[in-house]
C-alpha positions as a Python dict, from the first residue, in 0.01 Angstrom:
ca = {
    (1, 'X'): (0, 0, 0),
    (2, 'X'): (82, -234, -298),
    (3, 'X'): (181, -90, -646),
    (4, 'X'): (-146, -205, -876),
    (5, 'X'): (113, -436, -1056),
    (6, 'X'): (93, -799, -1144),
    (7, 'X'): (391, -934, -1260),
    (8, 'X'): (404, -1212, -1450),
    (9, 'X'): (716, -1442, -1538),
    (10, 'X'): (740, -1771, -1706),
    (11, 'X'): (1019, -2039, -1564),
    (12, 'X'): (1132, -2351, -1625),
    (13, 'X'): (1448, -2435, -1348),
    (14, 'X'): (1523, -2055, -1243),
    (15, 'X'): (1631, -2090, -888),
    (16, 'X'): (1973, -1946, -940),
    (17, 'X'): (1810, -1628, -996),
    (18, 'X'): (1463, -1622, -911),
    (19, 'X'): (1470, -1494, -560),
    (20, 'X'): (1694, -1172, -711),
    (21, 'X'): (1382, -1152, -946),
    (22, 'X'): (1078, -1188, -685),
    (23, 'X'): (1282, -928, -418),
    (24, 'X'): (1275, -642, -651),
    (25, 'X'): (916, -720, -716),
    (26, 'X'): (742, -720, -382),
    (27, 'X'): (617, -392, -391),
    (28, 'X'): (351, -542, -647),
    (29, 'X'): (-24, -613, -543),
    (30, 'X'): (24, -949, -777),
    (31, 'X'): (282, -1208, -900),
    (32, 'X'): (211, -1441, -1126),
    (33, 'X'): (433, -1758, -1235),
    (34, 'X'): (333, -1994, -1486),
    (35, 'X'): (562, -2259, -1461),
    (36, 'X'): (700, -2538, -1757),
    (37, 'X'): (860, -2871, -1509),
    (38, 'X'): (1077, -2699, -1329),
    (39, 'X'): (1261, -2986, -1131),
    (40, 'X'): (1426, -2781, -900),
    (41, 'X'): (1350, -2545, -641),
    (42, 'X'): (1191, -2274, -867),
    (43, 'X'): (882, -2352, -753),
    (44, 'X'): (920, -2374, -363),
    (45, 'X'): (1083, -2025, -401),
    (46, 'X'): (811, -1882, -611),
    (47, 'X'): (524, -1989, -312),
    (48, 'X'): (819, -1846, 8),
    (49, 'X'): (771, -1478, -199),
    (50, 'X'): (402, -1473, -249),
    (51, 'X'): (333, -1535, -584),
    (52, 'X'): (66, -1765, -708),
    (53, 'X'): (223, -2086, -920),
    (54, 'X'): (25, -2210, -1215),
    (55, 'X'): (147, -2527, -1385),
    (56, 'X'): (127, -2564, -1733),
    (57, 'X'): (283, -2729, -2015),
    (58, 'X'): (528, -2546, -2225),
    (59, 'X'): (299, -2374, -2545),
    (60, 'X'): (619, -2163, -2682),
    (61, 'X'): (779, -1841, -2567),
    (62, 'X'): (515, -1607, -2705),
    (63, 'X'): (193, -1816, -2655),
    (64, 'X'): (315, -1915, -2276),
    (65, 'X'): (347, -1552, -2174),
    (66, 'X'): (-2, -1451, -2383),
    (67, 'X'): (-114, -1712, -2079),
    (68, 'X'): (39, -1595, -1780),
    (69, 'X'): (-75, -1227, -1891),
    (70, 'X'): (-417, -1386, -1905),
    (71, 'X'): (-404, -1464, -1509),
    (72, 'X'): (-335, -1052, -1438),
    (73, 'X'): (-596, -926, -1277),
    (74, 'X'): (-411, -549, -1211),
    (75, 'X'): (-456, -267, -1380),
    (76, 'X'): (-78, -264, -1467),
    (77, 'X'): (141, -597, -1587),
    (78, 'X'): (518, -608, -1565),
    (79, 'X'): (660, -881, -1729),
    (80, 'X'): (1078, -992, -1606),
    (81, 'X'): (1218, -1365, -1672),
    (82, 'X'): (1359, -1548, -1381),
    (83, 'X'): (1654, -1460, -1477),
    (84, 'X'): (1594, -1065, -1429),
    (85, 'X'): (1580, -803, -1168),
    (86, 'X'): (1372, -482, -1120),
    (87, 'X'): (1608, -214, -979),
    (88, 'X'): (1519, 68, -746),
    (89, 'X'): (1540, 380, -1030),
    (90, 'X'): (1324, 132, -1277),
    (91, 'X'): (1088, 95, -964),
    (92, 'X'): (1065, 494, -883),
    (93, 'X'): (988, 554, -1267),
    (94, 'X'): (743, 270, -1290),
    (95, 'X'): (506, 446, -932),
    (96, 'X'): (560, 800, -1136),
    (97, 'X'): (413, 667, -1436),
    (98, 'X'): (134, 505, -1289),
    (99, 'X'): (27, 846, -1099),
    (100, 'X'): (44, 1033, -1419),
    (101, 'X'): (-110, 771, -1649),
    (102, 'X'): (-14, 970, -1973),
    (103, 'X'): (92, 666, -2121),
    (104, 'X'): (13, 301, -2199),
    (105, 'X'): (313, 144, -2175),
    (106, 'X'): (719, 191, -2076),
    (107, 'X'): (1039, 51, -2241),
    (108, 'X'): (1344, -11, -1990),
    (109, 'X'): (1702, -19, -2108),
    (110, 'X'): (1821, -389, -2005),
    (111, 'X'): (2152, -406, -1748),
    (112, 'X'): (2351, -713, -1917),
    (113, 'X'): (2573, -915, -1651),
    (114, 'X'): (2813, -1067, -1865),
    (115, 'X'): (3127, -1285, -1694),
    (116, 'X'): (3051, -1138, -1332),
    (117, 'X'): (2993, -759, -1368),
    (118, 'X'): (2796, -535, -1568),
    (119, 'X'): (2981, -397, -1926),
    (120, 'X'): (3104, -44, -1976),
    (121, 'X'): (2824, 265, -1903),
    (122, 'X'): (2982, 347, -2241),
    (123, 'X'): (2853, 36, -2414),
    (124, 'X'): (2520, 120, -2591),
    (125, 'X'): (2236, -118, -2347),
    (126, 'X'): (1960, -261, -2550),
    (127, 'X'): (1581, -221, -2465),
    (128, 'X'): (1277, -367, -2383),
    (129, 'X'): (916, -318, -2358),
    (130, 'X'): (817, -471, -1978),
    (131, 'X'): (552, -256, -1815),
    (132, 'X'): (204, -163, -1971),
    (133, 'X'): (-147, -150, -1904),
    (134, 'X'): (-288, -508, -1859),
    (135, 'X'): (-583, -480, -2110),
    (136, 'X'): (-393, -283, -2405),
    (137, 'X'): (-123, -579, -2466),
    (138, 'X'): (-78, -914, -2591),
    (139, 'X'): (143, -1124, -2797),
    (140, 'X'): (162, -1214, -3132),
    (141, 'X'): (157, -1615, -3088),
    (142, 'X'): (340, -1633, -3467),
    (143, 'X'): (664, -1568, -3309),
    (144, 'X'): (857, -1832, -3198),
    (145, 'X'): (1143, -1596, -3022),
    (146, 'X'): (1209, -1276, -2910),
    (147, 'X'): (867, -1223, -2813),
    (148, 'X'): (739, -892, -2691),
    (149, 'X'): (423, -750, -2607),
    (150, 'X'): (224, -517, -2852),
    (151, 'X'): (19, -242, -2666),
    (152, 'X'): (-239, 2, -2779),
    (153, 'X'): (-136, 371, -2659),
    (154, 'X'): (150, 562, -2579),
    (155, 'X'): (507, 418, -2488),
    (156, 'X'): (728, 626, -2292),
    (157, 'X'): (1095, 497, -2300),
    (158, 'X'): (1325, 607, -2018),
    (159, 'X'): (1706, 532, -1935),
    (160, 'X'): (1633, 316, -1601),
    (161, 'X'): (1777, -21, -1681),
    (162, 'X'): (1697, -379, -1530),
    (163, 'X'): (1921, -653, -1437),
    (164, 'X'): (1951, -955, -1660),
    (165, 'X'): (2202, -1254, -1539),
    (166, 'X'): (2121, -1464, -1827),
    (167, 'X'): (2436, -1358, -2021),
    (168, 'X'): (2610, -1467, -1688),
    (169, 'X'): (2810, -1726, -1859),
    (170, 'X'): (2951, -1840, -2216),
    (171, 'X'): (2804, -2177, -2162),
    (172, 'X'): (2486, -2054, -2106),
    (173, 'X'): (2427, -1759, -2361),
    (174, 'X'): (2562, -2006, -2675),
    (175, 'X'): (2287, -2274, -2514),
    (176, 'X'): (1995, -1986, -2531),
    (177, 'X'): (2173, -1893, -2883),
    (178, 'X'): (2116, -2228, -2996),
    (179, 'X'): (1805, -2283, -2879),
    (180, 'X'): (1693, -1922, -3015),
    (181, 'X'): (1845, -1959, -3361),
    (182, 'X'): (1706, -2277, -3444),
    (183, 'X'): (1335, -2124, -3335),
    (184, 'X'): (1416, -1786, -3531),
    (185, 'X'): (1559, -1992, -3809),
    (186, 'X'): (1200, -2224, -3781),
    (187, 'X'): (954, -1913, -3778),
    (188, 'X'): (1123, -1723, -4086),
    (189, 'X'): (1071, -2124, -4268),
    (190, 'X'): (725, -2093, -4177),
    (191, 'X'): (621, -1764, -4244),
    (192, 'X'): (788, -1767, -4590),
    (193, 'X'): (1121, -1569, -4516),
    (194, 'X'): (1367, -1706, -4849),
    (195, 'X'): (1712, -1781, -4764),
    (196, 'X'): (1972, -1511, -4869),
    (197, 'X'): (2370, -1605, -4949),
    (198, 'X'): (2444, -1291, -4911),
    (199, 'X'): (2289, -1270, -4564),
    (200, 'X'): (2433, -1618, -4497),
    (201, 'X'): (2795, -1433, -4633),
    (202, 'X'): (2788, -1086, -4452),
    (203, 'X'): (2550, -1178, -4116),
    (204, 'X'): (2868, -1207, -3912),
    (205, 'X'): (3073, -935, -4040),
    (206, 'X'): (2804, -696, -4048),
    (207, 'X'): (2680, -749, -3676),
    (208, 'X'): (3008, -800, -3563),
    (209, 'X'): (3044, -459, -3683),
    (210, 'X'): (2728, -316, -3571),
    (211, 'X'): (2825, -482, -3195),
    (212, 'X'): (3151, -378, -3145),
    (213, 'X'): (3161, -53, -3289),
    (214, 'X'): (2785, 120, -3320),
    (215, 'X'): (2685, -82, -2993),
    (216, 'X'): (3021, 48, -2834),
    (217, 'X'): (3154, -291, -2697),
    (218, 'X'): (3455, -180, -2711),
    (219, 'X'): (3444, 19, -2445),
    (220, 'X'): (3446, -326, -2275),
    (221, 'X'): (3736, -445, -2296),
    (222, 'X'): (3794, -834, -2363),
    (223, 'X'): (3469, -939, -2217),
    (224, 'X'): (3311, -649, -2546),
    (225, 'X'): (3499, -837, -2799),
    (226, 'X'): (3321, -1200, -2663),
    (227, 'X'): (2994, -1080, -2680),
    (228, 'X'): (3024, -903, -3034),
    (229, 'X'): (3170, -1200, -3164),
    (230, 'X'): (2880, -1432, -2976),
    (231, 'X'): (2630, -1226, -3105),
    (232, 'X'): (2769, -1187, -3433),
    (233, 'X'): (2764, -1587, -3465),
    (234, 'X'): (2427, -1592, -3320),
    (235, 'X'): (2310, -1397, -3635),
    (236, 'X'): (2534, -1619, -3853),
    (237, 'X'): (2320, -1903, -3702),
    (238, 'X'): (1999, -1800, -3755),
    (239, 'X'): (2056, -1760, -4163),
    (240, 'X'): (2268, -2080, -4193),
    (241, 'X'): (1949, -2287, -3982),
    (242, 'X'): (1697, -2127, -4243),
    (243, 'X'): (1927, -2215, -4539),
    (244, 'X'): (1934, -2604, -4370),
    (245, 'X'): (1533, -2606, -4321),
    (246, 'X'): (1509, -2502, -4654),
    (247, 'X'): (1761, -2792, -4792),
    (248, 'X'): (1603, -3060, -4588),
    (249, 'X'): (1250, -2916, -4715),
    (250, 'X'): (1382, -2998, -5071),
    (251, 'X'): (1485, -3334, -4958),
    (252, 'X'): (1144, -3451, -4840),
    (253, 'X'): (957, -3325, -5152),
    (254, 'X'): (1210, -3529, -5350),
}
């Protein structure tokens, strides 16, 4: 019998990990994937495991998975990215909280591949919120990045991590970086957020810091010290973008 599950995942050109993705998830009475153009084979791999494809033009991170929740018609939603993998132990937890239904939603620690393998088990994993109770969640559509669900009720957060191959390369985490800073950088602009030299001075220090030391990358050798230092720029990024959207506002009111 079928876990009373829909997941839901947004892509745009996934198929290098999709089919990782849509394995672990097959135990699920639903999948749903709203998809952005893919032009490769992201969709053809979607429709071999099941799930039903809706095409749709790309509305932003937050507002594009406030969509695809939308199509859930299950009691329970899980949301992963192509680019992610529900593991057995995250599996067992997620059937055991469904029977006991003492709370409304579950936070996973995330499994980060980084340059072909997993870091230390000594390196601190971060978190997310990915399984809740369809009708209690949705997202704040103000965020342009780093979107997560907000749910009514009680969250229960438990050490079972996920897979995520998204970090799989340098190339590609400074390209999502990018991408993500300039958004980040965008929403502060818009909401109001002023620009801070002293941010813009101590953001890379201070997460460096925070990374390699309170996060424990160390523990990971070489492959530690290039993420601390890639995340470290990535918050460097995000204040020197809002400091440039604020001198290019000043230009255009000249």
């Amino acid at each position: 019998m079928k876990l009373p599950i829909s997941v839901f995942i947004i892509t745009l050109n996934e198929e290098a990990h999709l089919e990782k993705t849509l394995k672990s998830v097959q135990d699920c009475a639903e999948i749903i994937v709203v998809d952005s153009g893919s032009t490769d084979k992201t969709c053809s791999i979607a429709q071999k495991y099941g799930a039903q494809v809706i095409h749709h033009e790309w509305l932003g991170y937050a507002r594009q998975k406030q969509l695809a929740l939308s199509y859930c018609s299950q009691e329970w939603a899980l949301n992963l990215d192509g680019d992610e993998e529900l593991t057995p132990e995250c599996l067992s937890s997620i059937k055991k909280v469904i029977v006991d239904d003492k709370y409304a939603c579950v936070r996973f620690k995330r499994n980060d591949i980084f340059i072909g393998k997993p870091l230390s088990k000594w390196s601190k994993k971060p978190n997310n919120l990915r399984f809740y109770k369809s009708k209690n969640a949705y997202f704040d559509e103000s965020r342009y990045v780093h979107e997560s669900a907000s749910v009514k009720g009680k969250e229960l957060y438990i050490d079972d991590a996920f897979n995520h191959y998204g970090y799989a390369t340098i190339n590609s985490l400074n390209q999502k970086n990018n991408t993500y800073s300039t958004l980040k950088a965008k929403e502060k602009f818009t909401k109001g957020k002023s620009f801070s030299t002293t941010k813009l001075v101590l953001a890379f220090p201070l997460f460096f810091c925070k990374e390699y030391f309170l996060q424990r990358k160390f523990m990971s050798g070489k492959r530690g010290f290039l993420l601390a230092v890639i995340k470290a720029y990535y918050a460097f990024s995000k204040e020197a973008k809002l400091y440039e959207c604020y001198e290019n506002s000043k230009l255009q009111n000249k």
